[in-house]
C-alpha positions in Angstrom: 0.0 0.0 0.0 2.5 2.1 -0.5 1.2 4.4 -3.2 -1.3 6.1 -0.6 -0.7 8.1 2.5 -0.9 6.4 5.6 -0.8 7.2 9.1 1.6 5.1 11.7 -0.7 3.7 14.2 2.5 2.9 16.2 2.8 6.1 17.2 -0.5 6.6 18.3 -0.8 3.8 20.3 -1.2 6.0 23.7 -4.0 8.1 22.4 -5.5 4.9 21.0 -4.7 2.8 24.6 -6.8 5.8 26.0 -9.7 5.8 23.8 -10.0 2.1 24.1 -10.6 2.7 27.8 -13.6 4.9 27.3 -15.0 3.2 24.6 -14.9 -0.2 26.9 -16.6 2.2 29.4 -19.1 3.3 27.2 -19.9 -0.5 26.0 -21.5 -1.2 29.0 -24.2 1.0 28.3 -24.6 -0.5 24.8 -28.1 -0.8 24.0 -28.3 -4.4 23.2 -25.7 -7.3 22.4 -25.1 -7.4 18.6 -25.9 -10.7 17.0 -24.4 -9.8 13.7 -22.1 -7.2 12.2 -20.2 -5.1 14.5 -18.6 -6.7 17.5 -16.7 -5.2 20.0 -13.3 -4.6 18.0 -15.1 -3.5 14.8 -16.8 -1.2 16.9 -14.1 0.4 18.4 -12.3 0.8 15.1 -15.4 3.2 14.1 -15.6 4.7 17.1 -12.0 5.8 16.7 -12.2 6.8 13.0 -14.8 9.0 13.6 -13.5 10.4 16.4 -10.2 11.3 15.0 -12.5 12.7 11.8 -14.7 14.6 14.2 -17.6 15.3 11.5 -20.5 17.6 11.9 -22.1 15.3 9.4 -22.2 12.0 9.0 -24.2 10.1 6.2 -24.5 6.1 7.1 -25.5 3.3 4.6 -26.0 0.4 5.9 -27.8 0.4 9.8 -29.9 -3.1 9.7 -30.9 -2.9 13.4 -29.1 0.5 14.4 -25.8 -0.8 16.7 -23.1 1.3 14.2 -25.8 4.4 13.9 -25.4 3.7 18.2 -21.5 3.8 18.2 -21.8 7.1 15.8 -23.5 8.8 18.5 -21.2 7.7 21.3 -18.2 8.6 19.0 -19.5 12.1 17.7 -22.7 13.1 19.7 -22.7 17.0 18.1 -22.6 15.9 14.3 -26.0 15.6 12.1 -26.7 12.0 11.3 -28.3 10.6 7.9 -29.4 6.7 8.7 -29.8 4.7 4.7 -30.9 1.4 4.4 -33.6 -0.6 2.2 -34.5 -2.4 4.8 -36.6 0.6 6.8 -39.1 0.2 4.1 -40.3 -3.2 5.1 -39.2 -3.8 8.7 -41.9 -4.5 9.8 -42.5 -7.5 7.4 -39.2 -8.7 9.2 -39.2 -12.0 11.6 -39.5 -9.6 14.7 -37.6 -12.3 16.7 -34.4 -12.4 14.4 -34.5 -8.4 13.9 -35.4 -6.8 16.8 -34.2 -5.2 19.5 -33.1 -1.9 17.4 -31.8 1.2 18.5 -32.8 4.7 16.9 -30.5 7.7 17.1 -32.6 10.7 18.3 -32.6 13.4 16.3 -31.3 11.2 13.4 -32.4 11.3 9.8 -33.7 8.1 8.8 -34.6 7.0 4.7 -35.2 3.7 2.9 -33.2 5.1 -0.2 -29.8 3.6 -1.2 -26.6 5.8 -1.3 -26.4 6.3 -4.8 -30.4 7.5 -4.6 -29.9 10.3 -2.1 -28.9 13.7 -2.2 -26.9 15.1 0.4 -26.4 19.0 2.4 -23.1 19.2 2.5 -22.1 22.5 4.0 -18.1 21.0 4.3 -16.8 18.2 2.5 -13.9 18.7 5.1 -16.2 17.7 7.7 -18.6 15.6 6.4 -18.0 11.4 6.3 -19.7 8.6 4.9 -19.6 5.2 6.6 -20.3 2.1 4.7 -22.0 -0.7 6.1 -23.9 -2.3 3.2 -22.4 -5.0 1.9 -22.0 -3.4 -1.4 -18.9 -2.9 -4.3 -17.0 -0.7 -2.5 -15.1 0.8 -5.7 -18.8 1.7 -7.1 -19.5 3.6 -3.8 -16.2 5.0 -3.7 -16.8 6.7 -7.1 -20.7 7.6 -6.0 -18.8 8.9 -2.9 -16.4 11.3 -4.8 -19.6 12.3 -7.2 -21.5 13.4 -3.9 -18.7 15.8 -3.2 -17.7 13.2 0.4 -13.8 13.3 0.8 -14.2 11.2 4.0 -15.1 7.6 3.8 -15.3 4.9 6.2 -15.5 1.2 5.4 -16.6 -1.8 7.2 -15.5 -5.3 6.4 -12.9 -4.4 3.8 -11.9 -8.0 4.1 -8.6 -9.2 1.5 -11.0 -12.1 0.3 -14.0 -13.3 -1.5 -17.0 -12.1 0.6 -20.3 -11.0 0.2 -19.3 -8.0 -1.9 -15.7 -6.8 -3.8 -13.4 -4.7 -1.3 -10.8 -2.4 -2.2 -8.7 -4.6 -0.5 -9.4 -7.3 -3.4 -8.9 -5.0 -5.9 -5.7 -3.9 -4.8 -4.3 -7.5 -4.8 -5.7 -8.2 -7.9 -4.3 -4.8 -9.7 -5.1 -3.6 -12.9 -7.0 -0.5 -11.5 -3.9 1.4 -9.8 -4.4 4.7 -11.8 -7.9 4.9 -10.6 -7.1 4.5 -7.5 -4.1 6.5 -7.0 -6.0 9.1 -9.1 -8.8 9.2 -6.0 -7.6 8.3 -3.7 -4.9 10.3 -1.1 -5.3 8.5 2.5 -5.9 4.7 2.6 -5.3 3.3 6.6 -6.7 0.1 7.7 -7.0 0.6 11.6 -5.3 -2.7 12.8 -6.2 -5.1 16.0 -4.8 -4.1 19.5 -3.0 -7.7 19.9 -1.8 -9.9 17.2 -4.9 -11.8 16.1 -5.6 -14.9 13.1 -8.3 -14.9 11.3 -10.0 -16.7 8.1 -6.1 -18.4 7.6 -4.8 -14.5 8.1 -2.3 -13.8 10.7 -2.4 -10.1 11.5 -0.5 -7.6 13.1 -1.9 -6.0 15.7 -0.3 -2.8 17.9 0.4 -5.0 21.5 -0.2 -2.0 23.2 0.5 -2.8 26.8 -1.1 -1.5 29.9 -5.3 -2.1 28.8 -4.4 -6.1 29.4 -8.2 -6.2 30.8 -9.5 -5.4 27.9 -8.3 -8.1 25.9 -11.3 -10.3 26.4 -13.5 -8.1 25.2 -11.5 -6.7 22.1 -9.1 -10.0 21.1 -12.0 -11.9 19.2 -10.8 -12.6 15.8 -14.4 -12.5 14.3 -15.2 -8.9 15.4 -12.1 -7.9 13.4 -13.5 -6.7 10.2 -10.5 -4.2 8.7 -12.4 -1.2 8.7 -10.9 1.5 6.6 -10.7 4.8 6.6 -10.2 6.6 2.6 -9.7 10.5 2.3 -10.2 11.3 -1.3 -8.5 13.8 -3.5 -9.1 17.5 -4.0 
């Protein structure tokens, strides 16, 4: 990766150490155990992103029951938030026993329309960010992104094989598409595990940051690591 910027998480291990102690202070208070998508560590690596964004506005596609739109709010409780996903247009059809509980962020903006469908008030593309949480090809919504005028983009399960969508992480290895990329992109960081963790046959690096041992029960899951990724476009 060494055609984009990237920051050295090594060096911020203290200021990460310390956010991982609130965060684990704030999951207490979570507003129901998550069944499926984000888990503890995946959760804290959006917490973090978006706090070291710090958006006024956040767009997110993708909520299914609302835990993410949850961990927004912790993370940046003064931004505007815009909740997408298909599925608010027939929840209640849902088997209320596999979907519910959900959590609704007060004060949120909540639509049925897909990413690509919506338009968006951006006052500052500087401060604005758009998480994604859908399960869909991430290049398409990285160019849908860059046509809504986001710079800052966060996404979930950026995994480096075959999964339920194509990642940028596949289509980096695969290459080919370099000049598009590098043309978009500036910043690409995946935010790594605390400890060294294996998962899906992948051994991977985490920051051993010493001193928050107690919290490696409820981070050091392989399974809640999901590589999120945070992307700052181009000018």
């Amino acid at each position: 990766m060494s055609m984009f910027q990237k920051r050295d998480w090594h060096a911020l291990k203290d200021d990460i150490a310390a956010c991982a102690r609130e965060f684990a202070r704030l999951y207490e208070n979570r507003p129901f155990d998550n069944s499926n998508g984000l888990h503890a560590m995946g959760a804290f690596n959006l917490f973090y992103l978006m706090r070291s964004i710090d958006p006024t506005f956040v767009v997110e596609s993708g909520i299914w029951r609302g835990f993410s739109t949850w961990i927004i709010g912790q993370a940046v409780p003064q931004a505007r938030v815009m909740c997408l996903d298909p599925v608010l247009a027939f929840d209640s059809y849902l088997d209320q026993s596999k979907y519910l509980p959900v959590y609704r962020l007060p004060g949120a903006e909540y639509s049925h329309e897909d990413f690509s469908a919506h338009d968006y008030p951006i006052r500052d593309a500087e401060t604005s960010v758009v998480f994604f949480d859908d399960h869909h090809n991430k290049l398409r919504r990285l160019r849908t992104a860059k046509l809504r005028n986001f710079r800052h983009i966060i996404f979930d399960d950026n995994m480096p094989y075959p999964y339920t969508h194509l990642s940028l992480e596949q289509i980096i290895a695969e290459g080919g598409r370099e000049n598009e990329l590098m043309e978009t992109i500036d910043t690409y960081d995946i935010m790594p595990p605390l400890w060294d963790i294996h998962r899906n046959g992948i051994d991977i690096p985490g920051l051993n940051i010493e001193g928050i041992d107690g919290l490696k029960e409820l981070f050091n899951v392989p399974t809640s690591y999901t590589w999120m990724t945070y992307v700052r476009l181009r000018r």
